[in-house]
N, C-alpha and C positions, 0 to 999 in steps of 0.2 A: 504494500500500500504506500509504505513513503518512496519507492521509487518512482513509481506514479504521480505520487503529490508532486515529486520532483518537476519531471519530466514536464508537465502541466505549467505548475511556477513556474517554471525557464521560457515554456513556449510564449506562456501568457506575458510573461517581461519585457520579453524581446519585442512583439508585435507590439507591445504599450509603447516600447520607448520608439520602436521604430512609428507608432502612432503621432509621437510627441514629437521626435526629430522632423517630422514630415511639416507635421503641423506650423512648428516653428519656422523652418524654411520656409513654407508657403508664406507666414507674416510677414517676415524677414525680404523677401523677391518676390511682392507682390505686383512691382511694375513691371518683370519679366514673364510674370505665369497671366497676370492682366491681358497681355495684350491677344494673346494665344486662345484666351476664352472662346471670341467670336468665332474662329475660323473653325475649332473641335467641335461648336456647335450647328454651324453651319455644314458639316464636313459630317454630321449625323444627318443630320435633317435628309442632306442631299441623297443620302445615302438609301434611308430610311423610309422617305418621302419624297422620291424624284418627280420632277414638276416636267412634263412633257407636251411638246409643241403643241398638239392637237387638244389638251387640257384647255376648259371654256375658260376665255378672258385674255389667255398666256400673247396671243399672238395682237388681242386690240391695245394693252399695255407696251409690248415692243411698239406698236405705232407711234403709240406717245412719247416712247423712248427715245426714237429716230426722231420722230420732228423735234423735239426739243433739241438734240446735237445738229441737226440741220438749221435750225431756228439759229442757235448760239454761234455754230461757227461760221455763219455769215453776217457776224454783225446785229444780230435781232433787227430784222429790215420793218419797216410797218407794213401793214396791209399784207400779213403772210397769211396764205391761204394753202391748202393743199389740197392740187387737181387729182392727185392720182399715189398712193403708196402701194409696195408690195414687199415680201419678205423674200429674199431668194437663199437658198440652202440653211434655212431655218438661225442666221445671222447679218448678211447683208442687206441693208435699208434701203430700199429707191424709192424716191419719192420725186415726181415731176408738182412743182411749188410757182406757186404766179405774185408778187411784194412788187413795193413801188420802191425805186429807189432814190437815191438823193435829190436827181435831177425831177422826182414828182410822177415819171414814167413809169406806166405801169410796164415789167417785165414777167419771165415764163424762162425758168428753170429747173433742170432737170441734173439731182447731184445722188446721193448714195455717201454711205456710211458704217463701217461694222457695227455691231452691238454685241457686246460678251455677253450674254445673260447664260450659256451653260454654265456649271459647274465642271471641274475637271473629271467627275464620279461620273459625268453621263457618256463620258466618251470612252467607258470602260464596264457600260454594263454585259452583259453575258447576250442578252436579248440581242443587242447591235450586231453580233460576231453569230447569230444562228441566219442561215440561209432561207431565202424564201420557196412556196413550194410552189409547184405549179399554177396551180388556183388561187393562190395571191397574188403571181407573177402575172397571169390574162387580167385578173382586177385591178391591178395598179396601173397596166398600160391601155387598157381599155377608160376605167374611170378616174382614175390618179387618187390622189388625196392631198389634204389640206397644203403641206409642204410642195410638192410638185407643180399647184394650180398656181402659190403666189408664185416660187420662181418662176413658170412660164411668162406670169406678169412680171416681172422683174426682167426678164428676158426682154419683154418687148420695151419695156422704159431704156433699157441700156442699149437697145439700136437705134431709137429714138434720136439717143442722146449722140450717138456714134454719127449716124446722118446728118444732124444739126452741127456738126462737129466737121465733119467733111463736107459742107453747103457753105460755113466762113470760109473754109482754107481753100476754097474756088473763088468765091466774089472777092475775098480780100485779103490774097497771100503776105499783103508786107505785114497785115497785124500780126502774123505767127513765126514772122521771118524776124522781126524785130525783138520779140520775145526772148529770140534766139541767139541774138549779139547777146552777149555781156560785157 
């Protein structure tokens, strides 16, 4: 019996004081273990809880997302409107936007933008890496789904922009020529 009692006392010590040692360090490097909190929790969450394209809302909030970095890094122009958004490979923004600018003119713009919204956990789930089978394969190229429908829009805003793009550098080569001195 008292080797037992022993055995027990020691184990129970040890995990107290390693309870206690712990403890103390966590007060002690609390602006070290602080900052780390977010990411283990978010880094569960993701895990836990993966938030996927076709999930309702996910994809009207990336809208908001994109026009605000399109809004922002043009200036915040007035009179921003958007003619036209689409998502392509479930991150890149296009969005064809009509603002008036300095000169009072109203203009028609057409720009793009990434958006990080995965996490790193989504591009390692198990699900990504299994193959599709024949009868998903006819349904997806027959009716597509959510991801495929905006890139194809996203497709058609980025030739848009490519045409409008090769329609100056015909009517007015020196503006792209000039660009080009430094």
């Amino acid at each position: 019996m008292t080797i037992t009692k022993t055995v027990c006392r020691t184990i129970f010590y040890q995990f107290f004081l390693l309870f206690v040692g712990l403890s103390i360090g966590f007060l002690l490097n609390i602006e070290y273990i602080g900052w780390k909190a977010p990411i283990v929790g978010n880094s569960f969450y993701n895990t836990f809880f993966p938030v996927d394209f076709e999930d309702e809302g996910v994809l009207e909030s990336l809208y908001k997302m994109g026009q605000f970095k399109i809004f922002s890094f043009n200036n915040y122009p007035t009179d921003f409107k958007v003619i036209e958004e689409a998502m392509m490979a479930e991150e890149w923004y296009w969005v064809k936007y009509s603002y008036t600018d300095k000169k009072g003119r109203k203009q028609i713009a057409i720009d793009h933008t990434r958006i990080r919204w995965k996490p790193w956990e989504y591009y390692y789930e198990e699900e990504a890496m299994v193959p599709m089978t024949d009868d998903e394969l006819r349904e997806y190229i027959n009716e597509g789904d959510l991801n495929s429908n905006e890139t194809d829009r996203a497709f058609r805003l980025r030739r848009e922009l490519r045409q409008s793009q090769d329609q100056r550098t015909l009517f007015n080569p020196q503006e792209f020529q000039d660009g080009l001195n430094l």
